[in-house]
C-alpha positions as a Python dict, from the first residue, in 0.01 Angstrom:
ca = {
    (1, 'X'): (0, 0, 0),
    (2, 'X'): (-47, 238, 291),
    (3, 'X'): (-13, 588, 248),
    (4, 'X'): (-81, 911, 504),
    (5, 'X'): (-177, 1234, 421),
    (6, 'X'): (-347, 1516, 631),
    (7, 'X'): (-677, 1746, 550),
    (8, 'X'): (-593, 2048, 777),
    (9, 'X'): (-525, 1973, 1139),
    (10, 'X'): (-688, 1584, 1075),
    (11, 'X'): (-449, 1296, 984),
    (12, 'X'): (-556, 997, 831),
    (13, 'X'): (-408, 665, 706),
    (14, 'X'): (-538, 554, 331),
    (15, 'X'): (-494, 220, 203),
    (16, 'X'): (-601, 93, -118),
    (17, 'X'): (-814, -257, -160),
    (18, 'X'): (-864, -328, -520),
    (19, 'X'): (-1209, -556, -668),
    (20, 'X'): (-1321, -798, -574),
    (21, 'X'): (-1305, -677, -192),
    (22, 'X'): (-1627, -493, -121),
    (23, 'X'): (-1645, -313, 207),
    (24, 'X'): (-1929, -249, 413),
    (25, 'X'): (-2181, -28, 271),
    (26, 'X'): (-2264, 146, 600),
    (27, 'X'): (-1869, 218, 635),
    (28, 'X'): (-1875, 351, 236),
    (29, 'X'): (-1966, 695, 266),
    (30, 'X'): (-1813, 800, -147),
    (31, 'X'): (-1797, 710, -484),
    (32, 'X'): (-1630, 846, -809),
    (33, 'X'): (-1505, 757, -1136),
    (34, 'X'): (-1188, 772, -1348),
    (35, 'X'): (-1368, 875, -1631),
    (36, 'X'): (-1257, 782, -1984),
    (37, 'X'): (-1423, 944, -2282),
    (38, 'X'): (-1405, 780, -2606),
    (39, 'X'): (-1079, 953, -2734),
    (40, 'X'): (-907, 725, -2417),
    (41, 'X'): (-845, 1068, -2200),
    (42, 'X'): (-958, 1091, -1866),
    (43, 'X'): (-1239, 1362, -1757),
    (44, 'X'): (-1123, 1549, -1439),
    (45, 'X'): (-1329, 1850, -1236),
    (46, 'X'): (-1178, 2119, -1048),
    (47, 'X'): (-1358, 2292, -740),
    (48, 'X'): (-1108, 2565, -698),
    (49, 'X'): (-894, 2368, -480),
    (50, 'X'): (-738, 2144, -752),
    (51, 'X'): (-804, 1864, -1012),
    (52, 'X'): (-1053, 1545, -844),
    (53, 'X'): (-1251, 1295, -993),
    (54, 'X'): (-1617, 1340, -985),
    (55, 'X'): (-1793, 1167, -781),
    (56, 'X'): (-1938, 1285, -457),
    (57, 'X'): (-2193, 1139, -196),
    (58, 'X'): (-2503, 906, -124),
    (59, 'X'): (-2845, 1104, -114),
    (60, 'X'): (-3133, 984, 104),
    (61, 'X'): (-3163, 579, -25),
    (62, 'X'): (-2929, 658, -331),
    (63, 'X'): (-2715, 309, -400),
    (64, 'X'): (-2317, 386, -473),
    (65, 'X'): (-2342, 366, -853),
    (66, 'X'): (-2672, 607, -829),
    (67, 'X'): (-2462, 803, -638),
    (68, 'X'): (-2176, 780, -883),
    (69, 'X'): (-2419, 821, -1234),
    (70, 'X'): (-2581, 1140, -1072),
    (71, 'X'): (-2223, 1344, -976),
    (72, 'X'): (-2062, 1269, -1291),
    (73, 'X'): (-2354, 1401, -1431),
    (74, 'X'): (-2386, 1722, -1234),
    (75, 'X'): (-2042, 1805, -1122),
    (76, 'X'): (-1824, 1687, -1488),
    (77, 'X'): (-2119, 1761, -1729),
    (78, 'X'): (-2080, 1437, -1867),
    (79, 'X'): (-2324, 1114, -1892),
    (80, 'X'): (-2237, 805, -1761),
    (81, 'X'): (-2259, 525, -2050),
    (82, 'X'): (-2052, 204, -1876),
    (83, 'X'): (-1919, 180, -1537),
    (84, 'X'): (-1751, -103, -1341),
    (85, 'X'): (-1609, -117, -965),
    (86, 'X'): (-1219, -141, -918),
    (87, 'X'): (-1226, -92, -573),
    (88, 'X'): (-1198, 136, -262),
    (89, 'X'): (-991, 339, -45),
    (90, 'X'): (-984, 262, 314),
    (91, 'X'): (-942, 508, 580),
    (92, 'X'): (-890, 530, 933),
    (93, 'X'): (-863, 891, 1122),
    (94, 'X'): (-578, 926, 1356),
    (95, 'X'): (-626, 1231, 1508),
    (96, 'X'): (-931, 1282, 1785),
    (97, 'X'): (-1227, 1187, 1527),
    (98, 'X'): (-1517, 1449, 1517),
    (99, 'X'): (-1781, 1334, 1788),
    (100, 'X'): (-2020, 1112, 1607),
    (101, 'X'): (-1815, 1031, 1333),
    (102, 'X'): (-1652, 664, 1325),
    (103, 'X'): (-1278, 686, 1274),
    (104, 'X'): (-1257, 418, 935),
    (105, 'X'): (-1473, 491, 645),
    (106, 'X'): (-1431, 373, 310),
    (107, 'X'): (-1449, 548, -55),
    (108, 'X'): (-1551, 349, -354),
    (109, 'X'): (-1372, 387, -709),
    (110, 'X'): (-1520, 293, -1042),
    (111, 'X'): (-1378, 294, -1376),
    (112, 'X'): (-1631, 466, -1617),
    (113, 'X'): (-1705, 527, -1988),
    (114, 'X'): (-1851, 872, -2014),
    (115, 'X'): (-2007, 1131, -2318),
    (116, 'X'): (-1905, 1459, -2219),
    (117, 'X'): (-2164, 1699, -2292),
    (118, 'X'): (-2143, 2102, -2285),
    (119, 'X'): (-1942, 2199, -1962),
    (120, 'X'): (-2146, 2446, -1772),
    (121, 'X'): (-2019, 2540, -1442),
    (122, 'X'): (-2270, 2442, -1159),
    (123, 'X'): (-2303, 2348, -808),
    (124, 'X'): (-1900, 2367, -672),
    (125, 'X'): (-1703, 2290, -987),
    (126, 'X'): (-1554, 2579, -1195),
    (127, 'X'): (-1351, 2392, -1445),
    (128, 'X'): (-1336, 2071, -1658),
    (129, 'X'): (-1054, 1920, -1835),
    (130, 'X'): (-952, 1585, -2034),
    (131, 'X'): (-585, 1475, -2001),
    (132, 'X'): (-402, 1170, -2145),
    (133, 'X'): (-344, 890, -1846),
    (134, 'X'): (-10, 949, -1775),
    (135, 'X'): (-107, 1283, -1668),
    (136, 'X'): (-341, 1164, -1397),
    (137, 'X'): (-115, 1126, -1123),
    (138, 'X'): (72, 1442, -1132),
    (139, 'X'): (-215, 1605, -1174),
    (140, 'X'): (-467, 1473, -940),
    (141, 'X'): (-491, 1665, -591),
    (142, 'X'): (-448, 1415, -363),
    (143, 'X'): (-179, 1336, -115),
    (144, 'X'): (-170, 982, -201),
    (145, 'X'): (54, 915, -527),
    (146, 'X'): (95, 590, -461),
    (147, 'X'): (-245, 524, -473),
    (148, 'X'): (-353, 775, -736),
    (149, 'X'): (-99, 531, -928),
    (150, 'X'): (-282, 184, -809),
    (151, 'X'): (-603, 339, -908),
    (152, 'X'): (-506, 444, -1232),
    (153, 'X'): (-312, 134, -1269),
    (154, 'X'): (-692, -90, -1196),
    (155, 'X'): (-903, 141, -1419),
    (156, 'X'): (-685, 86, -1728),
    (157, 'X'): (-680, -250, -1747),
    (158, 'X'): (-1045, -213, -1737),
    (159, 'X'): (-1017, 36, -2021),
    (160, 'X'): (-745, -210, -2198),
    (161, 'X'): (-1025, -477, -2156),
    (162, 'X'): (-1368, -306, -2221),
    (163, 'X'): (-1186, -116, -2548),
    (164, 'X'): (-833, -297, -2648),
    (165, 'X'): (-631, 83, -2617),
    (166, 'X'): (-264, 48, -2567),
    (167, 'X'): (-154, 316, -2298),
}
């Protein structure tokens, strides 16, 4: 599925390529997590622009599931106990690209199995929340529904697997 969406005066074109495809790590520039806490409800941060996924990126020599282990961690509160990739989001600028940034970069997704701890507010994140799955989509910021959906649809039957819940 192909889906576009803008970011102020940028356009880009998203398209979602489930596991096993593993893009390029110099092209994979993000990773975050549909975070499931034990109760089956997924954890979900909010920056003052709307409801995301934690996750954020690479620092200095970081690997994507350091990356991945270390945002939860400082942006949802919450510690990282299982995580698995489900795959990435590929996207391609259309409008003029930035000089010195390449036009197609790629975001990595992971299903994850976190402990939220105390929620203290810190670094850009002002709010926390836990919702049931259905409530992921509608909820979630981005443009891309269809995708939020494919996502969600990948790190269930992860969830299903890893912990037999019926959604």
């Amino acid at each position: 599925m192909i889906e576009y969406f803008e970011k102020g005066t940028r356009r880009f074109e998203c398209e979602w390529h489930p596991a096993p495809f593993v893009p390029p790590r110099e092209l994979t520039i993000q990773s975050s997590g549909i975070c499931f806490s034990d109760n089956g409800k997924i954890t979900l941060v909010n920056d003052g622009r709307g409801w995301a996924l934690p996750g954020g990126y690479p620092e200095n020599d970081e690997t994507l599931e350091q990356a991945l282990i270390r945002e939860i961690d400082e942006e949802a509160c919450a510690l990282v106990l299982d995580h698995e990739y489900i795959g990435s989001l590929k996207n391609i600028e259309l409008s003029p690209v930035p000089e010195g940034r390449s036009p197609l970069f790629y975001q990595a997704r992971y299903w994850t199995r976190v402990k939220n701890l105390d929620f203290e507010p810190q670094f850009e994140m002002t709010e926390r929340i836990e919702i049931e799955p259905e409530r992921f989509v509608p909820l979630i910021r981005w443009k891309t529904k269809g995708i939020a959906q494919l996502i969600l649809d990948a790190a269930l039957s992860v969830e299903l697997k890893k912990f037999r819940r019926n959604f």
